[in-house]
N, C-alpha and C positions, 0 to 999 in steps of 0.2 A: 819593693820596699814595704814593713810594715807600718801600720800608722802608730804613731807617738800620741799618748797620752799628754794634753798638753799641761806643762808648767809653767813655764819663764814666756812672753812672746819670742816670736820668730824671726830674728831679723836677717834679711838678706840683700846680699851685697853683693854688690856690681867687682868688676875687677878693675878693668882700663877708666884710664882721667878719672877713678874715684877713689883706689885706692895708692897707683902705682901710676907712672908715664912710661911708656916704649916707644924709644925712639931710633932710627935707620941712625940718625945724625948724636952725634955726640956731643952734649951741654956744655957748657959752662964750667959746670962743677962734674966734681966726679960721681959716674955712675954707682949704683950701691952693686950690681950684677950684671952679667950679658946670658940674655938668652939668646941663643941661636944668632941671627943678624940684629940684634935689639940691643941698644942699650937701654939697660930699666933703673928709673929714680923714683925709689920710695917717697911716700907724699910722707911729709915732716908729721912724727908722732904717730906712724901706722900701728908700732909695733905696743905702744901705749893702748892704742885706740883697739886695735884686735884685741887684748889681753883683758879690758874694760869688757868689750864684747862677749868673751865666752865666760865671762864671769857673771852677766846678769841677762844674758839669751841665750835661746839656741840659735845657732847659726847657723847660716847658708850661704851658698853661693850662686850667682845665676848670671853669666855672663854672656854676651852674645858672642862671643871667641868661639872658636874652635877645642874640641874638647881635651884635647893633648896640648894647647896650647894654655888652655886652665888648669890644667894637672899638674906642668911644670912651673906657672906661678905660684898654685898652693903650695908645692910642695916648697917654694923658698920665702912666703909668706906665713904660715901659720906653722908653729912651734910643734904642733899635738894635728891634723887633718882629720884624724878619726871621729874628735869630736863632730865634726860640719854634718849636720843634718841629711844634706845635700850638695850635691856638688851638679851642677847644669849646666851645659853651653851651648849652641847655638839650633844645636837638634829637639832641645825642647823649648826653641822661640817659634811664633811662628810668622813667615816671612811678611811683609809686605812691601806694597812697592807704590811712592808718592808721585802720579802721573803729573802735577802739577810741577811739580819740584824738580820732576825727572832723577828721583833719587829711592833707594830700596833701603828699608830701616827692617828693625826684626823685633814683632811685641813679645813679653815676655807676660802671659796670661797669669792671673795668683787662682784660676779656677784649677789649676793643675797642682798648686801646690793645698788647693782645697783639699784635693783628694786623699792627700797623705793624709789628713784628718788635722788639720790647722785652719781654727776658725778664726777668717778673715779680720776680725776684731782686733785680733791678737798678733797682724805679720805686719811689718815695718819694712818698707822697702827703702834701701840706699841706694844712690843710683845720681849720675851726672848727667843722663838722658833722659830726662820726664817723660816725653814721646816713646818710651820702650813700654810704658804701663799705661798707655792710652785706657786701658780699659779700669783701670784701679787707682785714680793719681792719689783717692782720700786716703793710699798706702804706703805713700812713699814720699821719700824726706831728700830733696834734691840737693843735691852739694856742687859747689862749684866745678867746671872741670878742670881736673890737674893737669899742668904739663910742664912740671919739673922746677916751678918756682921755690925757690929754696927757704923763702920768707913765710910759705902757705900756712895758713891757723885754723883751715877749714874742721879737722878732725876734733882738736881740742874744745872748740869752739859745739861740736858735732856730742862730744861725752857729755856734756851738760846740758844738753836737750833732751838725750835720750834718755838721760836720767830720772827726767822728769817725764819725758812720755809712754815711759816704760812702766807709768802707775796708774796710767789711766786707764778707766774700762773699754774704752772702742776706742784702737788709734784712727780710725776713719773720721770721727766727728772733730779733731782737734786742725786747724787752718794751721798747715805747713807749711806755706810759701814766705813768711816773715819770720821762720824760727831762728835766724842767727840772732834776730831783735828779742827774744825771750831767752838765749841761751845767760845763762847767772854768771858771766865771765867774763 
């Protein structure tokens, strides 16, 4: 990949419980799609919230999925693909495994996405896992996780943060962990 001149910040976005629910078991309500054994419920206002998004960032994706298994979400999620910066899954997290926990999580490093040539300032990570960016949290904007509640206002709620932290000089110095209490909605 070359590196981008940077314009707009970066923002990059999780797939599963952040933007979409995949579930074996079938909800309540009706599903929006099935992939494979999945039935998948769009989180309310995604399709608002992507179209917000490629309108005042670049976007990415970076999920700890499997990479065919992100292809086929993009491809029934976003309108235009070509636009996304990047598209990553789980081959560029890198594993680890919580001995206390007795559980295996996967970080997802923004030194790699350094490299593209995007200064850390400037990337905005979404993400329902905080512990995936152990090493970057002053990057990322936690969202609740989704699992198919039909009432959910996370997103909209989500457009008028970023609105505002999409003008700040370094998203790193701004405290993200109270931002639905600063969203103007």
């Amino acid at each position: 990949m070359t590196q981008q001149p940077v314009t707009k910040k970066l923002l990059v976005l999780d797939l599963d419980e952040t933007l979409f629910f995949a579930s074996e078991a079938r909800l309540a309500q009706a599903e929006d799609f099935v992939v494979g054994d999945y039935f998948v419920y769009l989180r309310p206002q995604v399709k608002t919230f992507l179209l917000f998004c490629q309108t005042h960032f670049d976007v990415a994706v970076w999920t700890a999925s499997t990479e065919s298994y992100a292809a086929e979400m993009i491809a029934r999620l976003f309108a235009n693909s070509t636009t996304l910066r990047f598209v990553w899954g789980r081959k560029r997290c890198t594993y680890r495994y919580d001995a206390e926990r007795q559980e295996q999580y996967w970080i997802k490093d923004l030194k790699k996405v350094r490299r593209l040539g995007y200064d850390l300032a400037n990337v905005i990570a979404i993400d329902d896992t905080t512990r995936n960016w152990e090493r970057t949290y002053g990057n990322v904007v936690a969202v609740k996780r989704f699992v198919g509640e039909a009432d959910d206002d996370e997103l909209r709620l989500l457009i008028s943060y970023l609105d505002e932290l999409r003008q700040v000089e370094d998203v790193r110095t701004i405290e993200k962990r109270h931002w639905r209490a600063l969203s103007k909605c």
